[in-house]
C-alpha positions as CSV (number, residue, x, y, z in Angstrom):
1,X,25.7,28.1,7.7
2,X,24.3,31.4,8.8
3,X,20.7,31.2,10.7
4,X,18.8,32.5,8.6
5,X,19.6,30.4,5.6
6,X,19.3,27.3,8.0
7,X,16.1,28.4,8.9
8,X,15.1,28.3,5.3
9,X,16.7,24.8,4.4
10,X,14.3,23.6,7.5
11,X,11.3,24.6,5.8
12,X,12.7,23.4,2.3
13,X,13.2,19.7,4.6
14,X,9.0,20.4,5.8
15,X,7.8,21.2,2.5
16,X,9.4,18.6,1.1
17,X,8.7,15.9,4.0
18,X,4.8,17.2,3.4
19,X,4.5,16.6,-0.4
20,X,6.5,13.1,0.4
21,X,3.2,12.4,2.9
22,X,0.7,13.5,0.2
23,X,2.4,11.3,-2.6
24,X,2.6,8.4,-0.7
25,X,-1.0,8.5,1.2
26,X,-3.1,10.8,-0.2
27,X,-2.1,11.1,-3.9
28,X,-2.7,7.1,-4.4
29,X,-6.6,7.2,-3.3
30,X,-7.5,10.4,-5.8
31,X,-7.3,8.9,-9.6
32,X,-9.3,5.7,-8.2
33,X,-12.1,7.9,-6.3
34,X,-12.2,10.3,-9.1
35,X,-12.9,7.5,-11.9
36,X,-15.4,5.7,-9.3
37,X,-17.4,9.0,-9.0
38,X,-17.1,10.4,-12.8
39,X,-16.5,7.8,-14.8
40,X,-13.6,9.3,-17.3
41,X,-10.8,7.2,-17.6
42,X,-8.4,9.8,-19.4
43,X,-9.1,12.4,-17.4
44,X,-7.9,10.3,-14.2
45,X,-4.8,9.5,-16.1
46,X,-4.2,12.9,-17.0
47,X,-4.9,14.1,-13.3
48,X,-2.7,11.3,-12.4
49,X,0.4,12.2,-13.9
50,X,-0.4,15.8,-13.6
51,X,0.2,15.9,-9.3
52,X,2.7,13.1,-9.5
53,X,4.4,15.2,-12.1
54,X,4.1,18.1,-9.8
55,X,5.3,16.7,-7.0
56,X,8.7,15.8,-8.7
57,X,9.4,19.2,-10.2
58,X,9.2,20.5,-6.6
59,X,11.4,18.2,-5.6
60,X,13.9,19.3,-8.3
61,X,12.6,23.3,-7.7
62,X,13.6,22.5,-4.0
63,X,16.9,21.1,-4.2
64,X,18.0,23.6,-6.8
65,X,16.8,26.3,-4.1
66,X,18.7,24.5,-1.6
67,X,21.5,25.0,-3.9
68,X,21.2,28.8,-4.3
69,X,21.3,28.7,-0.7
70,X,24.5,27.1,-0.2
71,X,25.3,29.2,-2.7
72,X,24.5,32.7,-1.0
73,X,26.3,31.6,2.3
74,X,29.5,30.7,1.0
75,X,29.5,34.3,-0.9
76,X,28.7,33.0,-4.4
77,X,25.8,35.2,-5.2
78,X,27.2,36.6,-8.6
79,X,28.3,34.0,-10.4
80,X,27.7,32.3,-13.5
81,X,26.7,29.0,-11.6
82,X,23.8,31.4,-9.7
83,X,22.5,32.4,-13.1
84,X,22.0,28.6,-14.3
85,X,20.7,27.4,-10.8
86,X,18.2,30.2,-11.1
87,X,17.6,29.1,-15.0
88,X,17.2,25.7,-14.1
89,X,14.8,26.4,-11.2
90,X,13.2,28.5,-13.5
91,X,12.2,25.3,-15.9
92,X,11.3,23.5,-12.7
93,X,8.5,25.3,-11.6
94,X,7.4,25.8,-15.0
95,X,7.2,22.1,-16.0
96,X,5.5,22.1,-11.8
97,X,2.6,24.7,-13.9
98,X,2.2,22.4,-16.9
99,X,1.9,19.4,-14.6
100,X,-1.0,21.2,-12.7
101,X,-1.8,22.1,-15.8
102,X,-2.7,18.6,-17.0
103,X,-5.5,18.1,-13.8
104,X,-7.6,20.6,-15.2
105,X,-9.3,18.1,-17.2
106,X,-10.3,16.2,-14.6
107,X,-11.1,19.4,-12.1
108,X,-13.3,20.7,-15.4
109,X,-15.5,17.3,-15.3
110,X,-16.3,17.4,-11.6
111,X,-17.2,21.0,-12.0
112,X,-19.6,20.0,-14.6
113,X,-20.9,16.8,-12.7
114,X,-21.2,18.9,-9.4
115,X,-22.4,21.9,-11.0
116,X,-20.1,24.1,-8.8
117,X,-18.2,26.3,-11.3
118,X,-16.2,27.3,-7.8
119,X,-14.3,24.3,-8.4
120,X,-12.6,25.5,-11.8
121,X,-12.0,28.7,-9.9
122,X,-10.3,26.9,-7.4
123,X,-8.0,24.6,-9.2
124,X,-7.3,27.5,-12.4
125,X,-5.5,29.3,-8.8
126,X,-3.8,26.4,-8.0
127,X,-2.5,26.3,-11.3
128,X,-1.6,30.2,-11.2
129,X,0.3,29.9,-8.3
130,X,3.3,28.1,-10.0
131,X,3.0,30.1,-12.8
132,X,3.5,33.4,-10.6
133,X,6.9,32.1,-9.3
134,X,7.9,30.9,-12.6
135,X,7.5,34.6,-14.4
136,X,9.2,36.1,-10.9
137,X,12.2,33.8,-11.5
138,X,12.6,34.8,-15.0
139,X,12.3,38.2,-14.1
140,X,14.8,37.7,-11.4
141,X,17.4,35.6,-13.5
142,X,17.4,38.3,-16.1
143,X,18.4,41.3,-13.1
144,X,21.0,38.4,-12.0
145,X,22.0,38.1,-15.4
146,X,22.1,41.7,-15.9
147,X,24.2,42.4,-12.5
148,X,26.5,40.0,-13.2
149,X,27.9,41.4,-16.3
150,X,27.8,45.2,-14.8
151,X,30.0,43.4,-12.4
152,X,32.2,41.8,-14.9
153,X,32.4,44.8,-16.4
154,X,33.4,46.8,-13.4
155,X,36.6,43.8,-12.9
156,X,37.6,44.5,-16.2
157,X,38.3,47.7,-15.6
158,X,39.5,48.7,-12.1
């Protein structure tokens, strides 16, 4: 495996060991604390699900990036397999965006209860932040897409 993609897989191993730490100890306490301080059952449910549901996507956006990784060093950039890894992460990080998505409830009634409308602000960028790599990674499987049927193309006739 060439350094630099090693050097990636090792931050792939970090981000992945963090988000293990926050769903284990820190995710837990927030629904609980949240419902003890505002009162809104739903709204903890939804904010629940919604960075449980967030965390799993990235663990299903990371592995599929670990696979275009693998990919890459064994010189199997322009395949078909690429293009559907690239698809597939694609998905992932956009159900990651709709999973954010469903803590905005709960973001919106401690904005209100706090009266700091900095806090929507804040969590509306955590939510665009998914959403930025998922509209990249469309973008970027439709070039791979594209390249990989110039170079088809190019097989076919040399």
């Amino acid at each position: 495996m060439k350094i630099r993609s090693w050097l990636l897989q090792l931050m792939l191993v970090a981000a992945c060991l963090v988000v293990t730490l926050f769903a284990v100890f820190l995710f837990p306490r927030f629904p609980a604390r949240l419902y003890q301080v505002y009162g809104n059952q739903i709204t903890e449910w939804l904010f629940g699900a919604g960075i449980y549901g967030a965390a799993v996507s990235f663990y299903v956006a990371a592995w599929l990036a670990s696979r275009l990784l693998f990919a890459a060093d064994h010189n199997q950039a322009f395949t078909t397999r690429v293009v559907q890894l690239l698809r597939w992460l694609k998905w992932s990080t956009a159900a990651m965006t709709l999973a954010i998505c469903g803590t905005l409830p709960q973001i919106y009634v401690a904005t209100q209860s706090e009266d700091a409308p900095g806090m929507m602000l804040i969590g509306l960028c955590f939510t665009a932040v998914p959403l930025v790599v998922t509209i990249f990674l469309a973008i970027l499987q439709r070039l791979w897409q594209t390249a990989l049927q110039y170079k088809e193309e190019n097989d076919l006739t040399i």
